[in-house]
DRENRO-543359 format. One line per field, with one value per residue: residue number from 1; residue in three letters; y, z, x of N, C-alpha, C, O in turn. Coordinates in steps of 0.1 Angstrom, whole numbers. Each point is the difference from the previous one (the first is absolute). Example, Ala and Ser with C-alpha at 12.3 -4.5 7.8 and 13.67 -1.06 7.14 Angstrom:
BEGIN
seq: (1,2)
type: (ALA,SER)
n_Y: (-57,11)
n_Z: (78,-14)
n_X: (132,-14)
ca_Y: (12,11)
ca_Z: (0,0)
ca_X: (-9,9)
c_Y: (12,11)
c_Z: (0,8)
c_X: (9,-8)
o_Y: (0,11)
o_Z: (7,1)
o_X: (10,5)
END
This chain:
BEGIN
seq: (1,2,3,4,5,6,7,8,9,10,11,12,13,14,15,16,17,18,19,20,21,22,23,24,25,26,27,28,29,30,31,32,33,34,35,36,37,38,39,40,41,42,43,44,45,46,47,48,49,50,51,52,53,54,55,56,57,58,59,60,61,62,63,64,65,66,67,68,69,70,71,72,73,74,75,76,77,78,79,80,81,82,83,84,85,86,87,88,89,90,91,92,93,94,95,96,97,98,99,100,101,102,103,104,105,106,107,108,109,110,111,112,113,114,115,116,117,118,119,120,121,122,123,124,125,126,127,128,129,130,131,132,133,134,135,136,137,138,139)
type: (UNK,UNK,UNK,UNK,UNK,UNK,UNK,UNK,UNK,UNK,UNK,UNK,UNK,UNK,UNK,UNK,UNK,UNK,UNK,UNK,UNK,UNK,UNK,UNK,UNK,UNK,UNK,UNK,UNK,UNK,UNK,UNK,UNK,UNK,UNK,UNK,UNK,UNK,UNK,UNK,UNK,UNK,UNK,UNK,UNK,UNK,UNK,UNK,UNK,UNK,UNK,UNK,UNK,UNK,UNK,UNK,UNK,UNK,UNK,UNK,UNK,UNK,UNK,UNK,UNK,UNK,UNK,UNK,UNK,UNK,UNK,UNK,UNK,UNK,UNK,UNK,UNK,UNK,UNK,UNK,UNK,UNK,UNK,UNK,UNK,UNK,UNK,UNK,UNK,UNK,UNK,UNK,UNK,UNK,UNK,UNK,UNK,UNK,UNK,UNK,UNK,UNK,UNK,UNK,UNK,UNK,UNK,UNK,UNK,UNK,UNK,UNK,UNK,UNK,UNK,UNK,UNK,UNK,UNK,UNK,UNK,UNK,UNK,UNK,UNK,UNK,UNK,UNK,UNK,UNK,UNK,UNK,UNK,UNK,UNK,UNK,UNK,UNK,UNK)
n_Y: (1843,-10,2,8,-5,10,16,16,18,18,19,13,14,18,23,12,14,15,17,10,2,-24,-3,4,-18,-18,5,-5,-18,-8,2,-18,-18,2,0,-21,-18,-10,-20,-21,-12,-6,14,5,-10,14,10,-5,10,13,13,18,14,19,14,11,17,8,16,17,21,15,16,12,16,17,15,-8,1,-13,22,-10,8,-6,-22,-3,3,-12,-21,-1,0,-19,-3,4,-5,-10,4,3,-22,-1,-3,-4,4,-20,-12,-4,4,-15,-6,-4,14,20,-2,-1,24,11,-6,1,13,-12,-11,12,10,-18,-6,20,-1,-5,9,-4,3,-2,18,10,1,19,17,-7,-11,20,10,-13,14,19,-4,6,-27,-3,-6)
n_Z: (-236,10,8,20,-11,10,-8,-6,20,2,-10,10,15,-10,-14,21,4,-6,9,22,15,0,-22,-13,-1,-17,-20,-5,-7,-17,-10,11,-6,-12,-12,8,-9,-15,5,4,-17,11,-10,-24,-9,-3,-14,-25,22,17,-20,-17,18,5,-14,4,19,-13,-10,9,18,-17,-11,13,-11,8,-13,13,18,-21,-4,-18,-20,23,5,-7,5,9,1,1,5,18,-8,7,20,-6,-11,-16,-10,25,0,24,-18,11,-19,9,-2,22,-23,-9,17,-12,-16,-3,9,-24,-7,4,4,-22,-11,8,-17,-10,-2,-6,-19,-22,-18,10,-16,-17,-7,-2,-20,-12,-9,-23,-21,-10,-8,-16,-21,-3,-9,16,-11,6,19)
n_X: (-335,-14,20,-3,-17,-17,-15,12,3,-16,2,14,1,-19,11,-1,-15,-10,16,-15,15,-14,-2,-16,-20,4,-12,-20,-7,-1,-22,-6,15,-14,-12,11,14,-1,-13,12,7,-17,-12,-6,18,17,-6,4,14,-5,-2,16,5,-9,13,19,-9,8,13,17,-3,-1,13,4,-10,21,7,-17,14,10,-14,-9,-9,-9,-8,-23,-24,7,-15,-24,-19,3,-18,-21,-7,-10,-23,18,-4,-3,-22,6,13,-3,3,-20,21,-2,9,19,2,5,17,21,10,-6,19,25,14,9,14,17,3,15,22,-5,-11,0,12,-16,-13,9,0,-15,-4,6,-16,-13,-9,0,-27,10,8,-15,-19,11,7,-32,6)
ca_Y: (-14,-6,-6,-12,4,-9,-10,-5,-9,-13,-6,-3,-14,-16,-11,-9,-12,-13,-13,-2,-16,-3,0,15,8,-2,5,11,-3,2,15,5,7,9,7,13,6,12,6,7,11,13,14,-1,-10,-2,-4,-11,-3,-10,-6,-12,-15,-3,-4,-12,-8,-4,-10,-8,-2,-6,-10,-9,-1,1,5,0,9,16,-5,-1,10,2,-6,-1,12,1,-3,8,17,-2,-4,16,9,-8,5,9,6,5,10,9,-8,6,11,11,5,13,-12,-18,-12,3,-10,-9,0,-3,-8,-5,10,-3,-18,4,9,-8,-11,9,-10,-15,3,5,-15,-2,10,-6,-13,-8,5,-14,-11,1,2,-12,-5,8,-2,-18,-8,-4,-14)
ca_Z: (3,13,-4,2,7,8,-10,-6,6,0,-12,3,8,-9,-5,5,12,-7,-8,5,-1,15,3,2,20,9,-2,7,23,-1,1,9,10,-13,-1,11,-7,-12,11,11,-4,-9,2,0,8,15,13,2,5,6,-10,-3,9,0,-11,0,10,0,-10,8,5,-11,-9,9,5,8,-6,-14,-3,-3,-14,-13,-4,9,0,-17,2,12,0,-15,7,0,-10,-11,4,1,-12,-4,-13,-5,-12,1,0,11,0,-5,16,6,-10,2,10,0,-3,12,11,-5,-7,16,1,-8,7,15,-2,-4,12,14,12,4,10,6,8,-4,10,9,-2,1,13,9,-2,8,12,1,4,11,19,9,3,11,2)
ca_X: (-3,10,8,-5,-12,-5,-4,13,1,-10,4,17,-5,-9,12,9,-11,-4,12,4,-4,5,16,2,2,14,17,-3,7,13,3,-1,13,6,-12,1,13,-5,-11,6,11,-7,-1,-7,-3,2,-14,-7,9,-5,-12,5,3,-11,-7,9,-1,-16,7,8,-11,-10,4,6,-13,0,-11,-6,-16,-1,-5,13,-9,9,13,7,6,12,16,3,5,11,4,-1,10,11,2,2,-2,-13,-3,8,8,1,15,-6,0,-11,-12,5,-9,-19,-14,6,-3,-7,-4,-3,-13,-8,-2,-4,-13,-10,-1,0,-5,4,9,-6,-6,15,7,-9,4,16,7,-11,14,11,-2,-2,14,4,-9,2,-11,1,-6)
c_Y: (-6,-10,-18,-2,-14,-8,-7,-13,-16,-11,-8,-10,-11,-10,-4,-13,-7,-11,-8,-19,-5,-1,15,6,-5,7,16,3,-4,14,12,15,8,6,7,14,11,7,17,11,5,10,-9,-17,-4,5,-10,-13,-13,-4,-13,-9,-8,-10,-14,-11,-9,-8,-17,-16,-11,-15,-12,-12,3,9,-1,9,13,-7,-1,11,12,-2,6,17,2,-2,9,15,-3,-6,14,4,-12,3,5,11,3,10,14,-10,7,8,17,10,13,-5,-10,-7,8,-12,-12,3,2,-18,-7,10,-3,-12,3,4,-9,-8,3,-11,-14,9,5,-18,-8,5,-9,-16,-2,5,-8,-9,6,0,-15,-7,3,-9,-12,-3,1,-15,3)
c_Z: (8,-7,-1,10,3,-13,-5,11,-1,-14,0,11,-3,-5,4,7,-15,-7,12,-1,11,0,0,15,4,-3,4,17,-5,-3,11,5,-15,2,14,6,-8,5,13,-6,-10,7,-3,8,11,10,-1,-2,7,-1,-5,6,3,-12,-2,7,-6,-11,7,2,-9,-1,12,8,12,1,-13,0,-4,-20,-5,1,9,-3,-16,2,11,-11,-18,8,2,-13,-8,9,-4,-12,-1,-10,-4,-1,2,6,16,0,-8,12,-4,1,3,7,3,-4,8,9,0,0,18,6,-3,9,11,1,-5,9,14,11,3,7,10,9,0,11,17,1,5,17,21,2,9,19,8,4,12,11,-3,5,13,0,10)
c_X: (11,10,-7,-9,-8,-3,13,4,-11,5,9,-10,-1,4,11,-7,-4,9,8,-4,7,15,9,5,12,10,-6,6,14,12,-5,6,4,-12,-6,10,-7,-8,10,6,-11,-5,-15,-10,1,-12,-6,7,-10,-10,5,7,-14,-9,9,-4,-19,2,1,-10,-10,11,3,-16,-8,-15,-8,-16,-1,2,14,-2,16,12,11,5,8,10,7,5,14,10,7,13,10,10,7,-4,-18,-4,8,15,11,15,-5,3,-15,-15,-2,-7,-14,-9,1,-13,-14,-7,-5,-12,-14,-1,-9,-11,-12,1,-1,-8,6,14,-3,-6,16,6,-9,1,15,3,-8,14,13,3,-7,14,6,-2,1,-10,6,-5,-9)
o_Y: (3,-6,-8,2,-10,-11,-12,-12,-12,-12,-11,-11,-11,-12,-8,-11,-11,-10,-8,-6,7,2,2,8,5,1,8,8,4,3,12,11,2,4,11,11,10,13,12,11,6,-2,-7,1,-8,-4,-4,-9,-11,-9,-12,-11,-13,-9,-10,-12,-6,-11,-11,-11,-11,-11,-11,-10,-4,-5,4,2,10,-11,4,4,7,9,3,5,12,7,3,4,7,0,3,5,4,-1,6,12,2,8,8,-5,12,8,7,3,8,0,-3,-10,-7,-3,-4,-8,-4,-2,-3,-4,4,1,-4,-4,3,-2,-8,-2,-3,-1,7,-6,-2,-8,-9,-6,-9,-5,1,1,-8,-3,1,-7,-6,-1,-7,7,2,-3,-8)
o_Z: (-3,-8,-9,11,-4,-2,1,-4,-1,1,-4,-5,2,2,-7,1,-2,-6,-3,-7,6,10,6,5,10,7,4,7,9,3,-1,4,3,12,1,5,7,1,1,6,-10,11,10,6,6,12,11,-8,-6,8,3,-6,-1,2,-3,-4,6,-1,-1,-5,4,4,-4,6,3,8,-11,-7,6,-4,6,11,-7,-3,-2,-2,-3,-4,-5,-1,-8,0,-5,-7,4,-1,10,0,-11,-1,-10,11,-1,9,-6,6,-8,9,6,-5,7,5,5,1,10,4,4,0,7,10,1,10,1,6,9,12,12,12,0,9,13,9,5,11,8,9,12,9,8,8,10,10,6,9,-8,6,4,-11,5)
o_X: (12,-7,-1,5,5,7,-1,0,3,1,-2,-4,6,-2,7,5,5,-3,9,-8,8,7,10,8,4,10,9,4,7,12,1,-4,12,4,-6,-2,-2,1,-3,-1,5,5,-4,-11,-7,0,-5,-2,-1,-5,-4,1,0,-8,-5,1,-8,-5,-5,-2,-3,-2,-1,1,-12,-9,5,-10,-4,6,10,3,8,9,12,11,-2,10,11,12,7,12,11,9,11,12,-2,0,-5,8,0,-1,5,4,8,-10,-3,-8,-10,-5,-8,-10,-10,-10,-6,-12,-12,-12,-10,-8,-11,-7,-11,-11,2,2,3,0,10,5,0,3,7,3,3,8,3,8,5,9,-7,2,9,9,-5,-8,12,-6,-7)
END
């Protein structure tokens, strides 16, 4: 049996998205920069390197009111998947060398794989908006 496997992860999800709340998402964006830090210097997270800048960005994005077309439902799990890494001490406690961050990278894997579409419509949305800031009004 797998140390920690898809069902374990959906579990660890659920219950970090269901304790998430609207204020959750600020100190979540304030931790930002610690969690991507951890992200960079892992072996196992670090591919979903530019996911989770991504997942920060739609946060961001929600709480500021810049985007809202996309469910709580999304938003609660994002920001619970980041929450879980943010964790040290979850269900595999990450000073475990080898161990430590599977369920971590499990649990993001998991987010991705449920909200695949709104990030995905998100991704399209932010990179529309940018490509607005880009090109200068003509008169």
């Amino acid at each position: 049996m797998a140390l920690f496997n898809q069902r374990n992860a959906q579990k660890q999800l659920d219950a970090e998205a269901s304790k998430v709340h609207r204020a959750d998402l600020e100190t979540l964006l304030d931790r930002q920069r610690s969690i991507e830090e951890k992200v960079k210097g892992s072996g196992k997270l670090s591919r979903f390197s530019t996911d989770i800048k991504l997942m920060f960005s739609m946060i961001r994005d929600y709480w500021y009111g810049n985007y809202r077309s996309v469910p709580w439902k999304t938003v609660a799990a994002v920001a619970g998947a980041l929450l879980y890494v943010m964790n040290p001490l979850d269900v595999i406690p990450d000073l475990i060398f080898g161990f430590g961050l599977v369920d971590d990278a499990g649990v993001v894997a998991l987010c991705l794989k449920l909200v695949e579409s709104d990030i995905h419509r998100y991704a399209a949305w932010k990179e529309q908006q940018e490509e607005l800031e880009r090109t200068p009004e003509t008169n």
